[in-house]
TIKOLNU-298093 format. One record per atom (N, C-alpha, C, CB): x, y, z; residue number from 1. Coordinates in Angstrom, 1 decimal. Glycine has a CB too. Example, Ala and Ser with C-alpha at 12.3 -4.5 7.8 and 13.67 -1.06 7.14 Angstrom:
{{13.2 -5.7 7.8} 1}
{{12.3 -4.5 7.8} 1}
{{13.2 -3.3 7.8} 1}
{{11.3 -4.5 9.0} 1}
{{12.8 -2.2 7.1} 2}
{{13.7 -1.1 7.1} 2}
{{12.9 0.0 7.9} 2}
{{14.1 -0.6 5.7} 2}
***
This chain:
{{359.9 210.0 77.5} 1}
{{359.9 209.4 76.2} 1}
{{358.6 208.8 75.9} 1}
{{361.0 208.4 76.1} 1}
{{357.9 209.1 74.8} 2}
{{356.9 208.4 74.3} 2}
{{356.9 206.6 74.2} 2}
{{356.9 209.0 73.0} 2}
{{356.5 205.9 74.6} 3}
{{356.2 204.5 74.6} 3}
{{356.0 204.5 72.7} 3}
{{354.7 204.0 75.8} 3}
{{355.7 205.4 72.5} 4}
{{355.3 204.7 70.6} 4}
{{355.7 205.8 69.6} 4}
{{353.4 204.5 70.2} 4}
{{356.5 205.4 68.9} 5}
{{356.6 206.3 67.9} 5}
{{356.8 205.7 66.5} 5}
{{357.5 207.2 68.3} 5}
{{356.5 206.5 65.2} 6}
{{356.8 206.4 64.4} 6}
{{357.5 207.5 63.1} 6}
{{356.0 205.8 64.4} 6}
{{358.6 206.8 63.0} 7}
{{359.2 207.6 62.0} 7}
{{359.1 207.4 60.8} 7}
{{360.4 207.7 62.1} 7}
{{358.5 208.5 59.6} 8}
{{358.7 208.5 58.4} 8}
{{359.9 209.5 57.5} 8}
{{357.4 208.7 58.1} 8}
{{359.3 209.0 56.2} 9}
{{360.6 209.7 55.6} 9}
{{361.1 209.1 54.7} 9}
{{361.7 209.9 56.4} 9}
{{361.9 209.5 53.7} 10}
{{362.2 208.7 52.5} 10}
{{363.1 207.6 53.0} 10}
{{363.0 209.5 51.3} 10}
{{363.4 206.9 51.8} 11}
{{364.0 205.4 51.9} 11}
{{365.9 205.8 52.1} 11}
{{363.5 204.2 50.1} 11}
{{366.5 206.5 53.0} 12}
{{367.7 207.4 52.8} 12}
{{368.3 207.2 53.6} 12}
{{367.8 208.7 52.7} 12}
{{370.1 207.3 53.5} 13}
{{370.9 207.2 54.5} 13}
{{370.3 208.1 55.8} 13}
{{372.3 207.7 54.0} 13}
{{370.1 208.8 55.6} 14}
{{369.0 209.8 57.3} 14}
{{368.0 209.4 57.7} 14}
{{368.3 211.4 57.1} 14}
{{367.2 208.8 56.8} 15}
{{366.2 207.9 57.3} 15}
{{366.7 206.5 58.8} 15}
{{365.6 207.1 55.6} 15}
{{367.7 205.9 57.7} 16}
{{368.9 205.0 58.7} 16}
{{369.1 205.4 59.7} 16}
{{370.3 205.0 58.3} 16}
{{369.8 206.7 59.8} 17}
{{370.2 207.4 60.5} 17}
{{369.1 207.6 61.7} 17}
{{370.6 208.6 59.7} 17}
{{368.4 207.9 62.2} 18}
{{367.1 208.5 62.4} 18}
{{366.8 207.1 62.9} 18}
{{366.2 209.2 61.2} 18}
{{366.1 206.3 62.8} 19}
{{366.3 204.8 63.3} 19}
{{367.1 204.3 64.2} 19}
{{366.6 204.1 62.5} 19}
{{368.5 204.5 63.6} 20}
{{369.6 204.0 64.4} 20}
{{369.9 204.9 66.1} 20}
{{371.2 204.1 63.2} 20}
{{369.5 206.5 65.5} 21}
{{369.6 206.8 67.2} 21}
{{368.1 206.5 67.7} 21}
{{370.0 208.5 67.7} 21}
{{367.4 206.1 67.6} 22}
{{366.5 205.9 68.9} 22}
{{366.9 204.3 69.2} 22}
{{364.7 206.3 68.6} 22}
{{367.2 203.5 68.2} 23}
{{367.3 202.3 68.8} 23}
{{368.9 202.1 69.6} 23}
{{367.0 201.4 67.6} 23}
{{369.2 202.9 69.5} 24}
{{370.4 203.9 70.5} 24}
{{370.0 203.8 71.5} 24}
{{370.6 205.5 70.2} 24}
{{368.9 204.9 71.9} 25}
{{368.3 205.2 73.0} 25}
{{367.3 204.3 73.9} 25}
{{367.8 206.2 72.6} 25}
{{367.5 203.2 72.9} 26}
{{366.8 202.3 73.8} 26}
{{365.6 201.3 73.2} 26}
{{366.4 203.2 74.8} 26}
{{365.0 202.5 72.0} 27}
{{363.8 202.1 71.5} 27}
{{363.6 201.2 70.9} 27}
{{363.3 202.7 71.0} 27}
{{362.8 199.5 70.8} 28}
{{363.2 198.4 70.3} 28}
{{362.2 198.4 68.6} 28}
{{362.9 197.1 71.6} 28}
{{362.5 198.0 67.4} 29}
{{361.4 198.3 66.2} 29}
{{360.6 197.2 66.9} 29}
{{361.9 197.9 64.2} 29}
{{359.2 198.0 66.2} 30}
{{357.7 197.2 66.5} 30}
{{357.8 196.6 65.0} 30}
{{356.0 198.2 66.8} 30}
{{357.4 195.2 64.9} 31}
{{357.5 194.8 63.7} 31}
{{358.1 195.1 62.3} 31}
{{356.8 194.8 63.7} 31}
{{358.2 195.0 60.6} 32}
{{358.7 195.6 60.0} 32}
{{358.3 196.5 59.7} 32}
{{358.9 195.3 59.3} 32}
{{359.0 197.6 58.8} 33}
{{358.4 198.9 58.0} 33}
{{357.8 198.4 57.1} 33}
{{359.3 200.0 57.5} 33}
{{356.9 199.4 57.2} 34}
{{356.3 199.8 55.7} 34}
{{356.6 201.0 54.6} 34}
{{355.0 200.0 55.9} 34}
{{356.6 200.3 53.6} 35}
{{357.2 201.4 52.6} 35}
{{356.1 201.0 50.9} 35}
{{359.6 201.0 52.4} 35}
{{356.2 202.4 50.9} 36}
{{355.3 202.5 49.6} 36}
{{356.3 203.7 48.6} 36}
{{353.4 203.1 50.1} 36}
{{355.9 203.9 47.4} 37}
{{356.3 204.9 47.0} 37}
{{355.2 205.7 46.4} 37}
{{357.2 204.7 46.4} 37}
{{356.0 207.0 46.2} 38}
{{355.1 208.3 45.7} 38}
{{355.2 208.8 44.4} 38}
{{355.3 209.6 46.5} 38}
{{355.4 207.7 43.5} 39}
{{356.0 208.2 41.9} 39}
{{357.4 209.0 41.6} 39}
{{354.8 209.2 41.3} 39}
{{358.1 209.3 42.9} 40}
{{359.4 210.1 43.2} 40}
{{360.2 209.3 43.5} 40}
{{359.4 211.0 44.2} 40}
{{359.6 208.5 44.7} 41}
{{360.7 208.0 45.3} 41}
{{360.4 206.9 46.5} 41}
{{361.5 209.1 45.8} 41}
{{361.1 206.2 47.2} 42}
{{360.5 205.2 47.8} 42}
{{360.3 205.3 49.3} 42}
{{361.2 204.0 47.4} 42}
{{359.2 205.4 50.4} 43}
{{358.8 206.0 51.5} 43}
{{358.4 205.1 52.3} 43}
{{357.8 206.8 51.4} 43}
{{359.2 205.3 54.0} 44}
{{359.3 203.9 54.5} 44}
{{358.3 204.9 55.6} 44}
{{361.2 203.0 55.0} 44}
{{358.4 204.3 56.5} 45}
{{357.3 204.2 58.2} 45}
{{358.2 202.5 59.2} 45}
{{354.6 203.5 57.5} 45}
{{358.3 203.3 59.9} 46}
{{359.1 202.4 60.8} 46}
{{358.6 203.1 62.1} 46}
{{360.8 202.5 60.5} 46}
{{357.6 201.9 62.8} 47}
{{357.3 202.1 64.7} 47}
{{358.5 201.6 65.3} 47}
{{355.9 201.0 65.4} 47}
{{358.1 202.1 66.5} 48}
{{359.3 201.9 67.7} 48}
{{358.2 201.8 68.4} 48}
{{360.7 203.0 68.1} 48}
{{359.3 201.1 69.8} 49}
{{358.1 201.2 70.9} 49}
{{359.0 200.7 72.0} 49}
{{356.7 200.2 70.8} 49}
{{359.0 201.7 72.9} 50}
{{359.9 201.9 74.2} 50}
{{359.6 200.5 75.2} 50}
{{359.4 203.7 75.2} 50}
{{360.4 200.2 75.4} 51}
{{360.0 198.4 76.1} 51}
{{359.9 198.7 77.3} 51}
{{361.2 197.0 76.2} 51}
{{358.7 198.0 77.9} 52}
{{358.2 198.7 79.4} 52}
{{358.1 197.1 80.3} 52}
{{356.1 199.7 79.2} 52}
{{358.2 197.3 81.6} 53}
{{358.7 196.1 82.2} 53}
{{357.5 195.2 82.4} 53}
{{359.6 196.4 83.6} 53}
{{357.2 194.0 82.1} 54}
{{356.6 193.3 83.0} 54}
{{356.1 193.3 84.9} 54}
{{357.3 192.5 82.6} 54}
{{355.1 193.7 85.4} 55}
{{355.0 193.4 86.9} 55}
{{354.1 192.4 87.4} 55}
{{354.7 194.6 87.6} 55}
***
């Protein structure tokens, strides 16, 4: 698994969706999203970032 990722994509129940399984899988959100829009419609960005242990 990637230590970093980020998902984009409209502001949409699948967008949700899409979020909710990786933070499923483990992956904790890096700070908030960002979201702008495109004169259509409203466009988020949401990081994740796989938590890695302290040694």
């Amino acid at each position: 698994m990637p230590i970093y990722r980020v998902l984009t994509g409209p502001d949409d129940a699948t967008f949700c969706q899409r979020v909710s399984e990786m933070i499923g899988l483990g992956y904790e959100l890096h700070e908030g999203p960002a979201v702008t829009f495109n004169g259509e419609r409203v466009i988020v960005a949401q990081a994740l970032i796989w938590p890695t242990r302290v040694r």
